[in-house]
DSSP file (Angstrom, degrees, kcal/mol; ACC not computed):
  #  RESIDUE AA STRUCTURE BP1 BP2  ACC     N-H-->O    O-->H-N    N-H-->O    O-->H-N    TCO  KAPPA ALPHA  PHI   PSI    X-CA   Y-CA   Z-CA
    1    1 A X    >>        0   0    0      0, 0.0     4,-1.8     0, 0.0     3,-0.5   0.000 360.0 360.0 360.0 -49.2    3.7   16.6   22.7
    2    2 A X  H 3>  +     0   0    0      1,-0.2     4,-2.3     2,-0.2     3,-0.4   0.921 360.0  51.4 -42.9 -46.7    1.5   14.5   20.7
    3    3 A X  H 34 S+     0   0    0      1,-0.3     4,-0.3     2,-0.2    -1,-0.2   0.815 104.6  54.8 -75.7 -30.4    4.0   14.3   17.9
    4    4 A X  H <> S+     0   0    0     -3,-0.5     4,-1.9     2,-0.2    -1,-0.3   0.721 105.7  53.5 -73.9 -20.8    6.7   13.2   20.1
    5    5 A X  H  X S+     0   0    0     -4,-1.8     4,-1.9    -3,-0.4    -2,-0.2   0.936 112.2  42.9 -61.4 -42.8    4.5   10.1   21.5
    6    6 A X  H  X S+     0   0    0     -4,-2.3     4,-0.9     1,-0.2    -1,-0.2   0.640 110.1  58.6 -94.7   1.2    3.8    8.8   18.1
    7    7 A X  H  > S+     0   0    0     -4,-0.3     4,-1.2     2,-0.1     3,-0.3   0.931 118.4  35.1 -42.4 -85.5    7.8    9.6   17.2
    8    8 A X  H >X S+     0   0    0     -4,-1.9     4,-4.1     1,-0.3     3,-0.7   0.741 114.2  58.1 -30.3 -73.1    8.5    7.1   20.3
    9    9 A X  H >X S+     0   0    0     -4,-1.9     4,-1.3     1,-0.2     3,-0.6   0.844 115.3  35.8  -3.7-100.0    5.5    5.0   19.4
   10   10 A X  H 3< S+     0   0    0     -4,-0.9     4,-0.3     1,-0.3    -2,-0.2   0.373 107.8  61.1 -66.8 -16.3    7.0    4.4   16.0
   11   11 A X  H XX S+     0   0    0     -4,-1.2     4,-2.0    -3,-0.7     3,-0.9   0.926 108.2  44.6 -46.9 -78.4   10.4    4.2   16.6
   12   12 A X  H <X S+     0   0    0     -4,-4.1     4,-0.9    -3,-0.6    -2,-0.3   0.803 111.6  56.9 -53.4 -37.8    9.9    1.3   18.8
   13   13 A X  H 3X S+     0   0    0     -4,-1.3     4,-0.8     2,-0.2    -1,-0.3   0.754 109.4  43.2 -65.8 -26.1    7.4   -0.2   16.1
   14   14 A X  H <>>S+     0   0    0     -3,-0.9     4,-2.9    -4,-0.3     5,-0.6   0.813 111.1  58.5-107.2 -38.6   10.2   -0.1   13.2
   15   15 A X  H  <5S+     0   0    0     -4,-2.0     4,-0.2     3,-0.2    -2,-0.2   0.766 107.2  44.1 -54.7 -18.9   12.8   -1.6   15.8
   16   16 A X  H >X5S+     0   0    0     -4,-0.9     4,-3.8     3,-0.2     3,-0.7   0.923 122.3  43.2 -94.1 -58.1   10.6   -4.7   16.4
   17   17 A X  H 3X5S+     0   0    0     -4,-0.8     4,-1.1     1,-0.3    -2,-0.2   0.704 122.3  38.4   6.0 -87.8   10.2   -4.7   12.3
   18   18 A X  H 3X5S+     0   0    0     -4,-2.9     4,-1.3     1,-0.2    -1,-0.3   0.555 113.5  50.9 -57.1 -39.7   13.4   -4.1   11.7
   19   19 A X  H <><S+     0   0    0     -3,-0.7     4,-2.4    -5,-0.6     5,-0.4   0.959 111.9  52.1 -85.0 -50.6   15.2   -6.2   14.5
   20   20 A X  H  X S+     0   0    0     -4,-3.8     4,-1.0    19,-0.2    -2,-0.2   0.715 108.5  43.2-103.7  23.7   13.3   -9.2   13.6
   21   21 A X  H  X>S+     0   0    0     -4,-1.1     4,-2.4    -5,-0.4     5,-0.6   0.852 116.0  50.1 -64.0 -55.0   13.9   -9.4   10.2
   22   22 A X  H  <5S+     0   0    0     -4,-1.3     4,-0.5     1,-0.3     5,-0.2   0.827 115.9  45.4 -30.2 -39.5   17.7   -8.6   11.0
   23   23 A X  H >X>S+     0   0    0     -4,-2.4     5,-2.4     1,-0.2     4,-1.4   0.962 109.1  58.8 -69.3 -43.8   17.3  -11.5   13.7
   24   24 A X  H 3<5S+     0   0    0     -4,-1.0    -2,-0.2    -5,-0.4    -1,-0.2   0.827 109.5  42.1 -50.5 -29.2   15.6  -13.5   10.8
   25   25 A X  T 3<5S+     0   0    0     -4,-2.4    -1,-0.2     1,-0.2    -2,-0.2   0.644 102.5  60.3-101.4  -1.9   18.6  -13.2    8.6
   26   26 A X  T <4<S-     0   0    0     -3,-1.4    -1,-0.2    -5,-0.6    -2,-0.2   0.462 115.2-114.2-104.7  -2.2   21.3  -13.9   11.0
   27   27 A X  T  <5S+     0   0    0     -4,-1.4     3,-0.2    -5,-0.2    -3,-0.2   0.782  87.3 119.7  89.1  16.3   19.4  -17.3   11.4
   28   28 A X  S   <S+     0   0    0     -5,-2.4    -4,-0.2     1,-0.2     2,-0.1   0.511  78.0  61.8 -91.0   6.3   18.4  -16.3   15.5
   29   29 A X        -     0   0    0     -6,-0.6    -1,-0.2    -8,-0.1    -2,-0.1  -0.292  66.0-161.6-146.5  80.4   15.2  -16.7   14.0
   30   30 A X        -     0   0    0     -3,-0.2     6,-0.3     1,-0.2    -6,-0.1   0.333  20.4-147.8 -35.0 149.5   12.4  -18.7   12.2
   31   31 A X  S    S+     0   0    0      1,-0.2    -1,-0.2    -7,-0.1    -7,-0.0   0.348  99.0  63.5-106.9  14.0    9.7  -17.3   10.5
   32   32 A X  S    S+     0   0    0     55,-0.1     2,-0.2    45,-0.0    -1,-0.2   0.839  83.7  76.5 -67.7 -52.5    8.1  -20.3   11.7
   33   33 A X  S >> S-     0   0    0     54,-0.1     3,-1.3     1,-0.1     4,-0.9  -0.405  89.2-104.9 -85.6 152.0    8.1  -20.0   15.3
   34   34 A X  H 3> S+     0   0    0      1,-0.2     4,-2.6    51,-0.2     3,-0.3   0.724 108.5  63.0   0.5 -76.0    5.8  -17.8   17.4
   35   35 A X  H 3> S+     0   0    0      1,-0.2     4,-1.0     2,-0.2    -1,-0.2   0.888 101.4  51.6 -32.8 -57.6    8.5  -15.0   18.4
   36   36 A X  H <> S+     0   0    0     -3,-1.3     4,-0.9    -6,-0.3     3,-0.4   0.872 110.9  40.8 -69.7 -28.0    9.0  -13.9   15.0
   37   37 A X  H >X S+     0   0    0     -4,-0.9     4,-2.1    -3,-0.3     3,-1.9   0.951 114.2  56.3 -93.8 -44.7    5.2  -13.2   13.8
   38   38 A X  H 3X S+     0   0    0     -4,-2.6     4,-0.8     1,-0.3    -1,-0.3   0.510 109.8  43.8 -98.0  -1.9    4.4  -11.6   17.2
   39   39 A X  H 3X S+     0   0    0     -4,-1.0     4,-1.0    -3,-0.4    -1,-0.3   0.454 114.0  52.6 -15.6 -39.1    7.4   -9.1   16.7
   40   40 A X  H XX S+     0   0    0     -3,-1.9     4,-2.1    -4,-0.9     3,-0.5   0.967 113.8  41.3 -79.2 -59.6    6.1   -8.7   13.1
   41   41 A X  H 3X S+     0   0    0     -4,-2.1     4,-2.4     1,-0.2    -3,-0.2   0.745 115.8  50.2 -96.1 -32.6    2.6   -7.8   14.3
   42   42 A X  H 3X S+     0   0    0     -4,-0.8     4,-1.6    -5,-0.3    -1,-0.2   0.903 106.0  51.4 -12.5 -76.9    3.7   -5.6   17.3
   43   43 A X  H <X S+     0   0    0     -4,-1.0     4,-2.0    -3,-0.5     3,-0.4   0.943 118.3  45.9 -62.3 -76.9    6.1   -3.4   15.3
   44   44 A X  H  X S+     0   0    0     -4,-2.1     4,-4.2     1,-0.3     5,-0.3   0.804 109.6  48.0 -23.1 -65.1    2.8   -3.0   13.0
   45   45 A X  H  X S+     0   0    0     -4,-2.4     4,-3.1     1,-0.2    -2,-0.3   0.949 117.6  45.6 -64.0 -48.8    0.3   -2.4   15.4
   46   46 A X  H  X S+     0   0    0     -4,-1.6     4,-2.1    -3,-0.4   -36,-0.3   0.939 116.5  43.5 -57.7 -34.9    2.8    0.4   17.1
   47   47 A X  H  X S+     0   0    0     -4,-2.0     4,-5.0     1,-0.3    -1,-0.2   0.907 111.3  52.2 -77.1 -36.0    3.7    1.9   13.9
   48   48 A X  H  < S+     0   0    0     -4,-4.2    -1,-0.3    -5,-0.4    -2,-0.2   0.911 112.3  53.0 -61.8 -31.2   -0.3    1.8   12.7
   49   49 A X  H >X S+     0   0    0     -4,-3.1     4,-1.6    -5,-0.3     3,-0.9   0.934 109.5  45.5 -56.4 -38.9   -0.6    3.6   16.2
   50   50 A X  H 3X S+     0   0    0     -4,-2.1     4,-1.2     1,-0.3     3,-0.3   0.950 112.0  50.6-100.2 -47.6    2.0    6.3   15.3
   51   51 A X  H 3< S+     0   0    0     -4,-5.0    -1,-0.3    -5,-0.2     5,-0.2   0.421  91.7  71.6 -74.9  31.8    0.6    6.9   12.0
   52   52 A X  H <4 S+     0   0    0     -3,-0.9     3,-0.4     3,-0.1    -2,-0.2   0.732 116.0  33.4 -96.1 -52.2   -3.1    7.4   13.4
   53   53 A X  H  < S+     0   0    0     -4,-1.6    -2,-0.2    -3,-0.3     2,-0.2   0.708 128.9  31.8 -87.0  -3.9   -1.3   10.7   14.6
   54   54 A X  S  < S-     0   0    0     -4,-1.2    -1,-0.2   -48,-0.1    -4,-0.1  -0.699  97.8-154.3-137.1  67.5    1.3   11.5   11.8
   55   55 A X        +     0   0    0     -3,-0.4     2,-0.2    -2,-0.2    -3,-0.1  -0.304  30.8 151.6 -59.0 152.4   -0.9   10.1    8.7
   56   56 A X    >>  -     0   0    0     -5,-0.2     4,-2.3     1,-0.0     3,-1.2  -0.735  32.7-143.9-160.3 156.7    0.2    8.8    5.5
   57   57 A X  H 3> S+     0   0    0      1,-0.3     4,-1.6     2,-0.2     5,-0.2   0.805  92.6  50.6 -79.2 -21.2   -1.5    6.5    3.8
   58   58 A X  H 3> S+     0   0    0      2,-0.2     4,-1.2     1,-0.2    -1,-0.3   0.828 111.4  59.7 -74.2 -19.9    0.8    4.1    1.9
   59   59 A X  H <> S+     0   0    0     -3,-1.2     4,-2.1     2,-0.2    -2,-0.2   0.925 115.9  34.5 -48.3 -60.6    2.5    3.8    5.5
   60   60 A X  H  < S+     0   0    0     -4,-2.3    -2,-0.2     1,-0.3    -1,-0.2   0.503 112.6  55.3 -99.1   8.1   -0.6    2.7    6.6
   61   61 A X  H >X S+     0   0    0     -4,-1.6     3,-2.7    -5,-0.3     4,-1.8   0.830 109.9  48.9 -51.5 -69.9   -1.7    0.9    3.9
   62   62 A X  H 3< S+     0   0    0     -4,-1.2     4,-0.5     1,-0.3    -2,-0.2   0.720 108.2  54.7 -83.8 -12.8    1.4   -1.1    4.0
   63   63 A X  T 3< S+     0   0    0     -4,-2.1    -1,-0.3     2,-0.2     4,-0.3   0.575  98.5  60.1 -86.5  -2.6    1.0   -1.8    7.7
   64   64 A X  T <> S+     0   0    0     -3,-2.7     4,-1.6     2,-0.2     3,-0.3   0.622 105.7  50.7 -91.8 -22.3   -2.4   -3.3    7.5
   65   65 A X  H  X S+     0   0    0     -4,-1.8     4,-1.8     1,-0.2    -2,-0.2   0.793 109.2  55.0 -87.5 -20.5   -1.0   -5.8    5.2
   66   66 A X  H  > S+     0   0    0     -4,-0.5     4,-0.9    -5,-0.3    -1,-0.2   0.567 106.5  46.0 -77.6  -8.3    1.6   -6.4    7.7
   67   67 A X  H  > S+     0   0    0     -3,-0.3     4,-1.7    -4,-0.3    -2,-0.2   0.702 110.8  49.4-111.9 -45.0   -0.5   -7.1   10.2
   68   68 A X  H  < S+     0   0    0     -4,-1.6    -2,-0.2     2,-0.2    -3,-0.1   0.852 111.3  54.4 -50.6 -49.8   -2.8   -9.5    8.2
   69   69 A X  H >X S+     0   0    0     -4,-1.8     3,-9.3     1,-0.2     4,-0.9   0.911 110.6  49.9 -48.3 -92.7    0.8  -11.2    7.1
   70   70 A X  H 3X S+     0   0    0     -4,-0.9     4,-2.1     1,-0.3     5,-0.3   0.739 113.4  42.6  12.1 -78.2    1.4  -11.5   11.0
   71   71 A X  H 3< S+     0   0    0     -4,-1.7    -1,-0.3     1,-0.3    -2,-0.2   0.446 103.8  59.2 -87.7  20.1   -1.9  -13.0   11.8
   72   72 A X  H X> S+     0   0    0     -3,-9.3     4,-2.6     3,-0.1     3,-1.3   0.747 111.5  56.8-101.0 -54.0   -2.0  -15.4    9.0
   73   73 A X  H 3X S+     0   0    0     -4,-0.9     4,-1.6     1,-0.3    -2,-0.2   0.748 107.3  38.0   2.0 -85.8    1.4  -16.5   11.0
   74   74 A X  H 3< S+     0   0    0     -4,-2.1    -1,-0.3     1,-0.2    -3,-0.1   0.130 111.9  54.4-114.0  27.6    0.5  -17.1   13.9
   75   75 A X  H <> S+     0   0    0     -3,-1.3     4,-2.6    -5,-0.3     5,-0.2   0.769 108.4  55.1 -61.8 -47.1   -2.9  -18.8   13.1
   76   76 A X  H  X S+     0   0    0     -4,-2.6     4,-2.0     1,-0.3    -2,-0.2   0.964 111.5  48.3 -56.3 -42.1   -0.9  -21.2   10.8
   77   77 A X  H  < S+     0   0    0     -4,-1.6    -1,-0.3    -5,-0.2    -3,-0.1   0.836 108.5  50.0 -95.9   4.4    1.2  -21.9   13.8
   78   78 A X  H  4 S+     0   0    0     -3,-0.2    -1,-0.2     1,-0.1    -2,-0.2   0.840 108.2  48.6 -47.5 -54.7   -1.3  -22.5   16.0
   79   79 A X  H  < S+     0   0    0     -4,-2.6    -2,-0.2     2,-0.1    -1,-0.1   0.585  89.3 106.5 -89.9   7.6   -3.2  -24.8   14.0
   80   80 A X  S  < S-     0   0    0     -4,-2.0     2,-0.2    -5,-0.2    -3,-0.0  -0.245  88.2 -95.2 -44.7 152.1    0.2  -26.8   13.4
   81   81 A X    >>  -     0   0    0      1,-0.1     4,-2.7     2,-0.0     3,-1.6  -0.521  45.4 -97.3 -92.6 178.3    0.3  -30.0   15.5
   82   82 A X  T 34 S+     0   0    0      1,-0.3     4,-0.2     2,-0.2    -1,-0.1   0.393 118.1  41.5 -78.1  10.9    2.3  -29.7   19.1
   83   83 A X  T 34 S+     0   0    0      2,-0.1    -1,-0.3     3,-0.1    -2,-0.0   0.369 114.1  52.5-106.2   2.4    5.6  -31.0   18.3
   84   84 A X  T X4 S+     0   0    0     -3,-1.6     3,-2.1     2,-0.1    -2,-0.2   0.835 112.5  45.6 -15.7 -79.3    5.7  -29.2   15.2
   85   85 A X  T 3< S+     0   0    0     -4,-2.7   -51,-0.2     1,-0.3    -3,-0.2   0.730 105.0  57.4 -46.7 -42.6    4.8  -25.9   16.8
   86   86 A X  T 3         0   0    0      1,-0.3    -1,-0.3    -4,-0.2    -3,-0.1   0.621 360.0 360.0 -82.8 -20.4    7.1  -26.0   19.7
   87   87 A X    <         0   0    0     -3,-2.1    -1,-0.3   -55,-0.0    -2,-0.2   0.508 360.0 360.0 -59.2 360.0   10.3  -26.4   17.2
């Protein structure tokens, strides 16, 4: 049962990944704005979730750097000023 959560779990984490680069490249999406880095950092956090139960380490190795990427994001666009950010 366990194995099938963190299937589910991770599934859903590589679809948010996955969909918003895919969005990113069909131009429905900035890598500016807001949407895209909290998609990025989702998909991470789920997928770090699913390998806490199915380990392997370059997986999660390579999602802690995604997750850093993420929240280097959406500080930057935070401290952006507030008609910048809202584009």
């Amino acid at each position: 049962m366990q194995s099938i959560f963190a299937d589910i779990v991770g599934l859903l984490g590589t679809a948010l990944v996955v969909g918003s680069f895919f969005l990113l490249q069909l131009e429905r999406l900035n890598p500016k704005q807001l949407a895209y880095n909290l998609m990025n950092l989702s998909g991470a956090i789920l997928l770090l979730i699913s390998l806490c139960i199915n380990f392997n380490l370059a997986s999660f190795v390579i999602e802690l750097f995604w997750i850093g990427a993420s929240v280097v994001g959406i500080v930057k666009y935070f401290k952006r000023e507030p008609a910048v950010a809202q584009a």
